[in-house]
Residue frames as a rotation matrix with the C-alpha (Angstrom) as fourth column:
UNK 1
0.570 0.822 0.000 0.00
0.822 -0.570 0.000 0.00
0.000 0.000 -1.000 0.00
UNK 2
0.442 -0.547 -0.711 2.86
-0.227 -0.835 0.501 2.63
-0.868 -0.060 -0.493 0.64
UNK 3
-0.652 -0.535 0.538 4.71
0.593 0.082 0.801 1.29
-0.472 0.841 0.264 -2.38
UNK 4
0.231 0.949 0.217 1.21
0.973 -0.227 -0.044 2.91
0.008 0.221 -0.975 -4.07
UNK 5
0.863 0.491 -0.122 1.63
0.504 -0.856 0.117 6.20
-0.047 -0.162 -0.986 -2.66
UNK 6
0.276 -0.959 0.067 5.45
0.439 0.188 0.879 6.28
-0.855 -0.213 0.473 -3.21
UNK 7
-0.376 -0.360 0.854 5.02
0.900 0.075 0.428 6.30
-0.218 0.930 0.296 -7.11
UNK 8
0.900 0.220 0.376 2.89
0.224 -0.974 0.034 10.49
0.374 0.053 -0.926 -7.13
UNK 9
0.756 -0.469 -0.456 5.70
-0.062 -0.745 0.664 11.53
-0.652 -0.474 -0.593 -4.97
UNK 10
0.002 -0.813 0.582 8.35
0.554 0.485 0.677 10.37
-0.833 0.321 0.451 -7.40
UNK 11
-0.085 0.143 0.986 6.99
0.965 -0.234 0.118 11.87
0.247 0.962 -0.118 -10.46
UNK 12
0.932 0.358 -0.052 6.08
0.325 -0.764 0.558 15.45
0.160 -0.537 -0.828 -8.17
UNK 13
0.472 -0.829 -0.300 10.07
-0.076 -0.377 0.923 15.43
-0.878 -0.413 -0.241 -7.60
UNK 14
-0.607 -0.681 0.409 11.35
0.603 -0.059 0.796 14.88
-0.518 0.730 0.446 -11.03
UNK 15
0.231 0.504 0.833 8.91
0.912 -0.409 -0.005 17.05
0.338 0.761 -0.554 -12.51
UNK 16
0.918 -0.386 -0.089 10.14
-0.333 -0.874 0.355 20.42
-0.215 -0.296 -0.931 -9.68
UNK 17
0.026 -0.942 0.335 13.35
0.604 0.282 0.745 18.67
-0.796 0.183 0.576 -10.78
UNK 18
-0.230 0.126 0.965 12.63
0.966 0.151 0.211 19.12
-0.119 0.980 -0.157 -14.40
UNK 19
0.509 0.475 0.718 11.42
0.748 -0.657 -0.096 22.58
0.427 0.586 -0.689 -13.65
UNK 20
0.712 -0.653 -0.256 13.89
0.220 -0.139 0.966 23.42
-0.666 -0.744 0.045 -11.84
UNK 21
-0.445 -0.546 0.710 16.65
0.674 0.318 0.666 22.46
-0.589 0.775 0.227 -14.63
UNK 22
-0.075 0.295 0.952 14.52
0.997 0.033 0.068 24.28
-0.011 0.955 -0.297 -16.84
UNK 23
0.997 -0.040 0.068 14.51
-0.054 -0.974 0.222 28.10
0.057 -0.225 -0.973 -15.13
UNK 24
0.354 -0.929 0.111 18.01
0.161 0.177 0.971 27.34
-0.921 -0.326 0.212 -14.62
UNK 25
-0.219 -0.179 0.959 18.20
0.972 0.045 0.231 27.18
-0.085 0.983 0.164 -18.53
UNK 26
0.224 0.218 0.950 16.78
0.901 -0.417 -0.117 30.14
0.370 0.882 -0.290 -19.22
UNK 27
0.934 -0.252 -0.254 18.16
-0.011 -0.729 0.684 32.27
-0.358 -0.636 -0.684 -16.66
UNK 28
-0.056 -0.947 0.317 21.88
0.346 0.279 0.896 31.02
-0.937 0.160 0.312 -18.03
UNK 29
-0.291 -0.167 0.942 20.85
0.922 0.214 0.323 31.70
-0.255 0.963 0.092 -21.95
UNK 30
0.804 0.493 0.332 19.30
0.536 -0.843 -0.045 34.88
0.258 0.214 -0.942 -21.08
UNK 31
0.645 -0.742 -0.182 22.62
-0.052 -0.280 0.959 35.80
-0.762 -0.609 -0.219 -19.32
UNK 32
-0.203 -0.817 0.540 24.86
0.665 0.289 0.688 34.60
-0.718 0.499 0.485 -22.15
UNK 33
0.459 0.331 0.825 22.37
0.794 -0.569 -0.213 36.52
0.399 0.752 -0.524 -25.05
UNK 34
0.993 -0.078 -0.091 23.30
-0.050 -0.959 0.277 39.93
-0.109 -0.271 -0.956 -22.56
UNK 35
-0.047 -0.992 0.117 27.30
0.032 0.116 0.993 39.08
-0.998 0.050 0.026 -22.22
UNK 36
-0.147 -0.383 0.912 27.26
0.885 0.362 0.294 38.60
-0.442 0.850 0.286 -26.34
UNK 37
0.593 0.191 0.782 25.26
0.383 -0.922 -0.065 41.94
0.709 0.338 -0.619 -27.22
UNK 38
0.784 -0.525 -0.330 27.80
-0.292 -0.782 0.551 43.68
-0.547 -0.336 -0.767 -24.86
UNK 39
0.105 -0.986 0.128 30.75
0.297 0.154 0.942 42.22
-0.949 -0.061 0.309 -26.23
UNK 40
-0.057 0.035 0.998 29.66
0.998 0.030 0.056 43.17
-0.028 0.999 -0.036 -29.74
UNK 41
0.878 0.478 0.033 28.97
0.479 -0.873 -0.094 46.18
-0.016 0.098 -0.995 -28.57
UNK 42
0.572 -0.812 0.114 32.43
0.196 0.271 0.943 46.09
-0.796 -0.517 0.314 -26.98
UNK 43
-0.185 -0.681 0.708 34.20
0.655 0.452 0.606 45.04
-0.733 0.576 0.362 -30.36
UNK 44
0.198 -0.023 0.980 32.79
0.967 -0.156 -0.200 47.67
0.158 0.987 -0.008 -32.25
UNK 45
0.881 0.344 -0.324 33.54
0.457 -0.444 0.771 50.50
0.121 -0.828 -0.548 -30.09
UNK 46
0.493 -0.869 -0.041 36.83
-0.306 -0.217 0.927 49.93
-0.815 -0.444 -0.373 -29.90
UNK 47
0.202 -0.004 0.979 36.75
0.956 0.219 -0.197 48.88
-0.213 0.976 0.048 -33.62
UNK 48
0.673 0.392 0.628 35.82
0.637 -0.738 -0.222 52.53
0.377 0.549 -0.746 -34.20
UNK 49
0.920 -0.371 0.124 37.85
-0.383 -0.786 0.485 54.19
-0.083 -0.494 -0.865 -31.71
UNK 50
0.345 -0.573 0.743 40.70
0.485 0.787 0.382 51.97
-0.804 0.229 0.549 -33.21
UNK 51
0.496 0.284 0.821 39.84
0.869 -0.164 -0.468 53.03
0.002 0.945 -0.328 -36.48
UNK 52
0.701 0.153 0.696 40.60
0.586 -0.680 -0.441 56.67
0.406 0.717 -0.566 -35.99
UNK 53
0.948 -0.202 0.245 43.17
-0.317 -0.540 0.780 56.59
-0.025 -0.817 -0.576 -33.46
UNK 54
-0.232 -0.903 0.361 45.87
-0.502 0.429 0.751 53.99
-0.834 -0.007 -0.552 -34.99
UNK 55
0.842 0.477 0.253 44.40
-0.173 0.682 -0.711 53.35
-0.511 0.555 0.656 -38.62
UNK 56
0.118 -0.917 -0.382 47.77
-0.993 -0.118 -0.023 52.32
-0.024 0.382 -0.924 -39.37
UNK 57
-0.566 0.064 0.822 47.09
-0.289 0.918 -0.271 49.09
-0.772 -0.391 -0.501 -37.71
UNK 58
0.448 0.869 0.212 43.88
-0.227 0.340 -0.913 48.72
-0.865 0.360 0.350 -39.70
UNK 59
0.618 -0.411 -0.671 46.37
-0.785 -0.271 -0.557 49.66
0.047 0.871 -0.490 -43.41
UNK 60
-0.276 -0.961 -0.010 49.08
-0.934 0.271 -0.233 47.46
0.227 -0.055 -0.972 -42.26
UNK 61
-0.460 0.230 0.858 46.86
-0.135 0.937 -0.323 44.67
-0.878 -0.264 -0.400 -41.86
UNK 62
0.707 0.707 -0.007 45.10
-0.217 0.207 -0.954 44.84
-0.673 0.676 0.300 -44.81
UNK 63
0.213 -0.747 -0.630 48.25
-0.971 -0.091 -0.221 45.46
0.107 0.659 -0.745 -46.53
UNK 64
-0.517 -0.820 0.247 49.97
-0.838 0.543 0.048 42.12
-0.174 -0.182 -0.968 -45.23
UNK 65
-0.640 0.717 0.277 46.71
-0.348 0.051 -0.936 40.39
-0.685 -0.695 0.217 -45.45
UNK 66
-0.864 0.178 0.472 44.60
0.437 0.732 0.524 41.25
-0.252 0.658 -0.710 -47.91
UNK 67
-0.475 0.845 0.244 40.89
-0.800 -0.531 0.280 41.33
0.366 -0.062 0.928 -48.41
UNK 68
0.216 0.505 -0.836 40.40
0.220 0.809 0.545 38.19
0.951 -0.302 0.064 -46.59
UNK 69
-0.792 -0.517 -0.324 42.04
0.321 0.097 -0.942 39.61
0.519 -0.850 0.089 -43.06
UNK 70
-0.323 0.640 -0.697 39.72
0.932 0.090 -0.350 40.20
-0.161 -0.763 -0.626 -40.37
UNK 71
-0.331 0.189 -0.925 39.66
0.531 -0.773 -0.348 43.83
-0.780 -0.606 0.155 -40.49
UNK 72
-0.934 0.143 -0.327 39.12
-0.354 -0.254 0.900 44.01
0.046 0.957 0.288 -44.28
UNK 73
-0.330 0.944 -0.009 35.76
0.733 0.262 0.627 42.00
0.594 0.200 -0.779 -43.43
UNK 74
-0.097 0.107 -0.990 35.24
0.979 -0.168 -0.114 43.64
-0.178 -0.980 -0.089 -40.27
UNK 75
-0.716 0.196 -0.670 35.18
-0.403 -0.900 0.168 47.04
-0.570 0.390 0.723 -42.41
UNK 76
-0.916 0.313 -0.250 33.12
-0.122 0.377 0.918 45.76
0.381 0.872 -0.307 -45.02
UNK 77
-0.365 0.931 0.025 30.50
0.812 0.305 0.498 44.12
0.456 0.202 -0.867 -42.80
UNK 78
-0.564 -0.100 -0.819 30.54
0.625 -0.700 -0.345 47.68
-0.539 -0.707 0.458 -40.95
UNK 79
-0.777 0.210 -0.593 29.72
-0.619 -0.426 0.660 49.72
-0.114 0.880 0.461 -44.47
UNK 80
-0.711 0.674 -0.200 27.35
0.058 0.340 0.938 47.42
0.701 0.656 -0.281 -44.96
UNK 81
-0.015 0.717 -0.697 25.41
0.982 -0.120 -0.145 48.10
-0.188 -0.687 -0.702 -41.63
UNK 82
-0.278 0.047 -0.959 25.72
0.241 -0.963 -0.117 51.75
-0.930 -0.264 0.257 -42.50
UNK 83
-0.922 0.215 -0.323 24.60
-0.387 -0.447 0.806 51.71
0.029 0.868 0.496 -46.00
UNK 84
-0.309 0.936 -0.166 21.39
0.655 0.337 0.676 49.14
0.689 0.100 -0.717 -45.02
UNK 85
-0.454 0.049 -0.889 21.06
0.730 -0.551 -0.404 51.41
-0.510 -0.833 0.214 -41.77
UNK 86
-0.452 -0.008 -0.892 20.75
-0.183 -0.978 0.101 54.74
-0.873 0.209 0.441 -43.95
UNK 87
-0.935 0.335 -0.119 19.32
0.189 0.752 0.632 52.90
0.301 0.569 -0.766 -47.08
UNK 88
-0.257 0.878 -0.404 16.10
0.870 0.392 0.298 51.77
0.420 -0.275 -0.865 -44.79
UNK 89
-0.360 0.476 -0.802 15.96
0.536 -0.598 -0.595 55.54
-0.764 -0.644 -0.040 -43.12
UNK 90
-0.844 -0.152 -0.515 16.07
-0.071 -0.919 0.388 57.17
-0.532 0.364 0.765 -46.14
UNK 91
-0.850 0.443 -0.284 13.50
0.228 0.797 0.559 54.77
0.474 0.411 -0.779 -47.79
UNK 92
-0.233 0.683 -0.692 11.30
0.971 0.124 -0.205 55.55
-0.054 -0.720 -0.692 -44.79
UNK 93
-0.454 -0.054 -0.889 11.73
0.174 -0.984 -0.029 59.05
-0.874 -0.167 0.456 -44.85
UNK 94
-0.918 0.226 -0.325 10.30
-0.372 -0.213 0.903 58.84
0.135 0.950 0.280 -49.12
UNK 95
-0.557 0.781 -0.281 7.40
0.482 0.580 0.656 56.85
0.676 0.230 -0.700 -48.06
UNK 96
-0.038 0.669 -0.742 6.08
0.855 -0.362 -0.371 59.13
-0.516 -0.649 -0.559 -45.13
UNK 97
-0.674 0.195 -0.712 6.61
-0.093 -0.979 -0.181 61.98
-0.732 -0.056 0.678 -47.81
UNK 98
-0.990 0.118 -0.071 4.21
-0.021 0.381 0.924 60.26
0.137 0.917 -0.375 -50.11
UNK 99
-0.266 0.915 -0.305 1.74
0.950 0.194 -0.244 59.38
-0.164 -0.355 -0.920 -47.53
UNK 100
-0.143 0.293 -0.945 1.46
0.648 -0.694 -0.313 63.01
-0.748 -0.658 -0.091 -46.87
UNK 101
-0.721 0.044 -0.691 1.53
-0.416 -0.826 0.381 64.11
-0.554 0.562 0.614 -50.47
UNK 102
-0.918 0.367 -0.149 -1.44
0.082 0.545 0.834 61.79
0.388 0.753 -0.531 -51.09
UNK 103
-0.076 0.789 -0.610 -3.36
0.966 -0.094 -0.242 62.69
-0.248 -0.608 -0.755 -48.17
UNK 104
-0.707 0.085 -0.702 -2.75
-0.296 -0.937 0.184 66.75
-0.642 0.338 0.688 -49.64
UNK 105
-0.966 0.208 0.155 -4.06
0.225 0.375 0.900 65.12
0.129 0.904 -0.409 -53.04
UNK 106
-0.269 0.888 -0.373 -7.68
0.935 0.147 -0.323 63.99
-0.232 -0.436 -0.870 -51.06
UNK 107
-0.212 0.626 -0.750 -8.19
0.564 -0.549 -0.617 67.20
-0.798 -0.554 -0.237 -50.06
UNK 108
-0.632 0.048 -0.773 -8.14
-0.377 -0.891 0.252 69.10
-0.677 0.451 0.581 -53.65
UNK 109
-0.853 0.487 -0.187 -10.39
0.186 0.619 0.763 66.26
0.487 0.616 -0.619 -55.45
């Protein structure tokens, strides 16, 4: 009869196990996601403040290098966040002066 009442408690502890294990998870991945978006933040920071403070370093790698060295991509995929960056504002900026020169339109019809 206790063997019976043995087998609820069993499954009641591996399940606060199980949920246990499982806040544990997302408290660790939510931690790691913050540590990565700082360190990128980190790496480009001091990318930039690199950039204009010793771009000898940047020349003299590219030179020895290439366009495959790190800092030849590492520019590149930069320029390319700043041309999709400015791109998508400017894009925005043509489509809110449409709205508004279609809603002018309305009013002379």
């Amino acid at each position: 009869m206790n063997d019976l009442l043995l087998i609820p408690v069993i499954f009641l502890a591996v399940g606060g196990i199980l949920i246990l294990l499982w806040r544990l998870f997302l408290i660790a991945s939510g931690l790691f996601l913050i540590g990565f978006i700082s360190f990128l933040i980190f790496v480009e920071v001091y990318g930039i403040y690199l950039f204009f403070t010793e771009p000898s370093l940047y020349f003299d790698d590219i030179r020895q290098h290439g366009l495959t060295s790190f800092t030849a991509v590492y520019l590149f995929i930069n320029l390319m966040l700043v041309l999709g960056f400015s791109w998508h504002f400017i894009n925005s900026i043509n489509k809110e002066k449409n709205m508004n020169f279609l809603d002018n339109q309305k009013d002379f019809i």
